[in-house]
N, C-alpha and C positions, 0 to 999 in steps of 0.2 A: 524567385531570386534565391539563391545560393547561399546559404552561409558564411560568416564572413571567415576568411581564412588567413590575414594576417595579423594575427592576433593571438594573444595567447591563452592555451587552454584553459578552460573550468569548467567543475563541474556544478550542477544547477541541484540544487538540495532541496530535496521536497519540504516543506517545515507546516506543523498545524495539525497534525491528525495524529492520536495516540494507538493508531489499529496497526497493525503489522501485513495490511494489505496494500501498503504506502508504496511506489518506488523507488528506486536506488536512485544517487547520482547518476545523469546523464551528460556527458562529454559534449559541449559544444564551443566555438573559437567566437570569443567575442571582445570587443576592447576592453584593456586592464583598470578603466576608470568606469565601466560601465554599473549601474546600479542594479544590483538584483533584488528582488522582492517574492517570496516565498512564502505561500499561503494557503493553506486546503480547510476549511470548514467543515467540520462533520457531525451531522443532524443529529440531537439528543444529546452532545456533549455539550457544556459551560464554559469549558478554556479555549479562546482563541489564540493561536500564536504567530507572528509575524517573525520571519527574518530577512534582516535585510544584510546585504554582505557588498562586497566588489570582490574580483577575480584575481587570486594570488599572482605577484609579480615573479612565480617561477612555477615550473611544470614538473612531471615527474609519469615517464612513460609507464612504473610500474603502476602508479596508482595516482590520482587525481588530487592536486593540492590542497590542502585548506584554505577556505573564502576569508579573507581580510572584513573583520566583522565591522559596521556602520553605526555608530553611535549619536545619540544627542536628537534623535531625528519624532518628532509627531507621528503619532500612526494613530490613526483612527478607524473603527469598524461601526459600520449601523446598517437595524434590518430585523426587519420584526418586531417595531413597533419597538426595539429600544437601541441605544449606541454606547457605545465604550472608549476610553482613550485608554491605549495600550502603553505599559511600563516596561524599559527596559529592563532586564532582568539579573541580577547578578553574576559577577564571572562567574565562572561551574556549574552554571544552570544550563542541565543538558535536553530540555523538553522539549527544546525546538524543533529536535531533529530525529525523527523515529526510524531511519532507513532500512528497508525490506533487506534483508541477504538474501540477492539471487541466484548463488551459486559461482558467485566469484571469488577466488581462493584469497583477494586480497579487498578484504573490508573498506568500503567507502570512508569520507573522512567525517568528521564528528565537530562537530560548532558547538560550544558550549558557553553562556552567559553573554557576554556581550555584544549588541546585533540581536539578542532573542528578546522580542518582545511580548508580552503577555498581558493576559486581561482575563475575569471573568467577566460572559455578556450574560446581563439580568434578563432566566429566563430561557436562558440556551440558547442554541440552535434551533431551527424551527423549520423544520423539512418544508420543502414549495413554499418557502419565501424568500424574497431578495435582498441581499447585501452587500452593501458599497465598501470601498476598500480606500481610507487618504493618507498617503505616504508625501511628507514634508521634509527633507533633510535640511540643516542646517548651511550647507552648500546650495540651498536653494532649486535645489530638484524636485520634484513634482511628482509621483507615481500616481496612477487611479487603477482601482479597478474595479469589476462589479457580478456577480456569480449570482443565481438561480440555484438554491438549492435544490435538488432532485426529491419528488416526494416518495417516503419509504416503501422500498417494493417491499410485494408479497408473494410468498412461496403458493404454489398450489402443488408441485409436487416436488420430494415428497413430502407426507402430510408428517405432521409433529412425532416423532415416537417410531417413524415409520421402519420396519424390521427388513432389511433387506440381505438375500444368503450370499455367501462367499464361498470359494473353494480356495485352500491350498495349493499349489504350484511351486513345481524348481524354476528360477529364472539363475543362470549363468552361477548356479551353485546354492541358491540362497534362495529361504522361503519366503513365498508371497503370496497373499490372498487376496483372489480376483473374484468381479461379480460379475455377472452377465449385464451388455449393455441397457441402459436406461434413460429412460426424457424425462430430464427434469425440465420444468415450466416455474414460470413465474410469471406476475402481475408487476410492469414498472414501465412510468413513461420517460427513463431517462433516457441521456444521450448513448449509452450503452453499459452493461454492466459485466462484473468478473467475480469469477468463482475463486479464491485461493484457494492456497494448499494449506489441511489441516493439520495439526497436532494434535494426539488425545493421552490422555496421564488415566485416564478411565478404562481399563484395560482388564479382562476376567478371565481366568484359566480353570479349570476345574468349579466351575461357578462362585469363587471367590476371587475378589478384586485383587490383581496382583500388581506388584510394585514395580512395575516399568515405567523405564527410563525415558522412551518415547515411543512413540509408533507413527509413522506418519502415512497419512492416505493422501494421495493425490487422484487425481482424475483425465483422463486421457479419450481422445475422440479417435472414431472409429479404424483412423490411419494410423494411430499409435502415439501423436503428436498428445503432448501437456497440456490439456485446460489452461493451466494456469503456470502460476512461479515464474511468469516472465513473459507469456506470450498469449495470456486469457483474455485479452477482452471480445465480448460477446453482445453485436448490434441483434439482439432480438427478441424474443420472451421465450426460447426453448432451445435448449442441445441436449445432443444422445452423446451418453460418457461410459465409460466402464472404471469402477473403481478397484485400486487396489493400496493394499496395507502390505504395509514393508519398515525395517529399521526397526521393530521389535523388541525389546534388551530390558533384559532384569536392572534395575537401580543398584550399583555398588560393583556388578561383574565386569570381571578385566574383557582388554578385546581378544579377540577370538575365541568367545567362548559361543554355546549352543544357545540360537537367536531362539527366543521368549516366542512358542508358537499358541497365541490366546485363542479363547472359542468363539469371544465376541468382546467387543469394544465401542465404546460410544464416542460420535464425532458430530462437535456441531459445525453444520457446513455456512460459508458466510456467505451472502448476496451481496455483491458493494455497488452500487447504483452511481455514475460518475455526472456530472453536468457536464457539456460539449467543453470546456475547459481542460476540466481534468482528463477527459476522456482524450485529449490532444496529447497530452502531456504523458498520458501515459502508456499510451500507442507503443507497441514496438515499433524502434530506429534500430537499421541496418546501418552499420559502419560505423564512423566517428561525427560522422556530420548532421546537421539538423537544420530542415530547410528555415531559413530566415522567418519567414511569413507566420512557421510552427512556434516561434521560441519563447513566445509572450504569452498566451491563451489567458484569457479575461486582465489583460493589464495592459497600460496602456506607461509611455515615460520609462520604463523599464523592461527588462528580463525578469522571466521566471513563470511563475504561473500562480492566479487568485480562483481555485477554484471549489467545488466541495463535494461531496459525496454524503451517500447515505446508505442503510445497511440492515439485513435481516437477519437472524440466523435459524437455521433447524435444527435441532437434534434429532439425528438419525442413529440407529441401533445395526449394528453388524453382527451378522452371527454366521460363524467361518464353522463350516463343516468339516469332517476327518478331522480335529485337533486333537 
């Protein structure tokens, strides 16, 4: 079944997870009194956070409205052997809501304080175990939901510290340094996992650390297409990638000046392990629409999505020849 389509837009806000491998808002038409409930758990942290919202009574084609935040309401989290009742949080309290920039010129919208509920759970998160989700509102609406943490994958390649060469290249005027393709592997039994796109401030010119402002690697599969930033996720424990480092730039220099060409730079790469939840939820959608049946993943009385992830990193060493 279809989405519903006489209704008015909103966008569905991912809330719960402090990592910048999160989602952006996704556009789907749902009724303007519908209850959303936004929850992603992730394994080794202590803060969980709920938001609950309903769908703004006006739209805005350039950019997706802010959710009408839900107040007053019970929220409860348990699961691993301990539970928590979650507080709402004060106006301006903006932790709910971590959303990835995926390269959309016009920034998602922002939920701050009320609607955000919070908790520390005694003991944390606790990779491969289960936790229930009870959303009570004062209107007497009911949410559940319930999520399997994913337990922490692990990298076998590459291994910790692992040095791998790059070459310099012009791409469309600008320099960038490529490495020849590589399988990375890993050990995880989730429902699928993704690689983001890294940033590194770690950055050495002349074998001294130099003050750049960014450099960003991403990764791309053997037809050119992005690992990650939007369209990563990965059903299996191995893909072949070729890396490359680009965005370059001394800290303080104006634009157009001569991009920062480093010898080597270190990036830690991130594993994010999703449970079939999240991994729903964070699927690329083609168009505006999202099939009905997609719009819940681990929740059950509402919209949104209850689910969690878990996460590794490696540090890997680049070292760019000819600089």
């Amino acid at each position: 079944m279809e989405v519903l389509i006489r209704y008015s837009a909103v966008a569905l806000l991912l809330a719960g997870s402090a990592c910048d491998f999160v989602r952006p808002p996704t556009v789907v038409d749902i009724p303007r009194d519908q209850l959303l409930v936004h929850s992603v758990l992730s394994a080794g942290t202590d803060t969980v956070r709920v938001l609950l919202t309903r769908p703004a009574s006006a739209q805005s084609f350039d950019r997706a409205p802010a959710p009408i935040p839900v107040s007053g309401a019970r929220v409860r989290i348990a699961g691993g052997g301990a539970e928590v009742l979650l507080r709402e949080a004060a106006e301006g309290f903006a932790a709910c809501l971590t959303p990835r920039y995926n390269g959309d010129p016009s920034p998602p919208p922002t939920v701050a304080g009320l609607g955000c509920y919070t908790a520390i759970l005694p003991g944390g998160v606790q990779a491969d175990a289960r936790y229930t989700l009870e959303v009570d509102t004062p209107g007497g609406e009911r949410a559940r939901g319930e999520t399997t943490v994913p337990a922490t994958p692990g990298w076998i390649y590459p291994r910790e510290a692992e040095r791998i060469s790059m070459r310099w290249n012009l791409q469309m005027g600008y320099p960038v340094a490529e490495a020849e393709s590589v399988v990375l592997r890993w050990r995880s039994s989730a429902a699928a996992v993704e690689i983001p796109i890294s940033v590194s401030y770690e950055v050495y010119a002349g074998r001294q650390a130099a003050d750049a402002h960014s450099c960003a690697l991403y990764l791309t599969n053997p037809d050119g297409s992005f690992v990650a930033y939007g369209t990563g996720l990965v059903q299996g424990d191995s893909i072949r990638v070729r890396a490359h480092l680009t965005n370059c730039t001394r800290r303080g220099d104006p634009p157009g000046s001569t991009p920062l060409r480093p010898d080597s730079a270190a990036f830690s790469l991130l594993l994010a392990a999703y449970d079939s939840a999240y991994m729903v939820h964070a699927d690329r959608r083609d168009g505006r629409g999202l099939r009905e049946d997609r719009a819940s993943p681990g929740l059950t009385g509402a919209y949104g999505v209850f689910g969690s992830v878990a996460t590794a990193g490696r540090r890997v060493m680049f070292v760019i020849e000819g600089s």
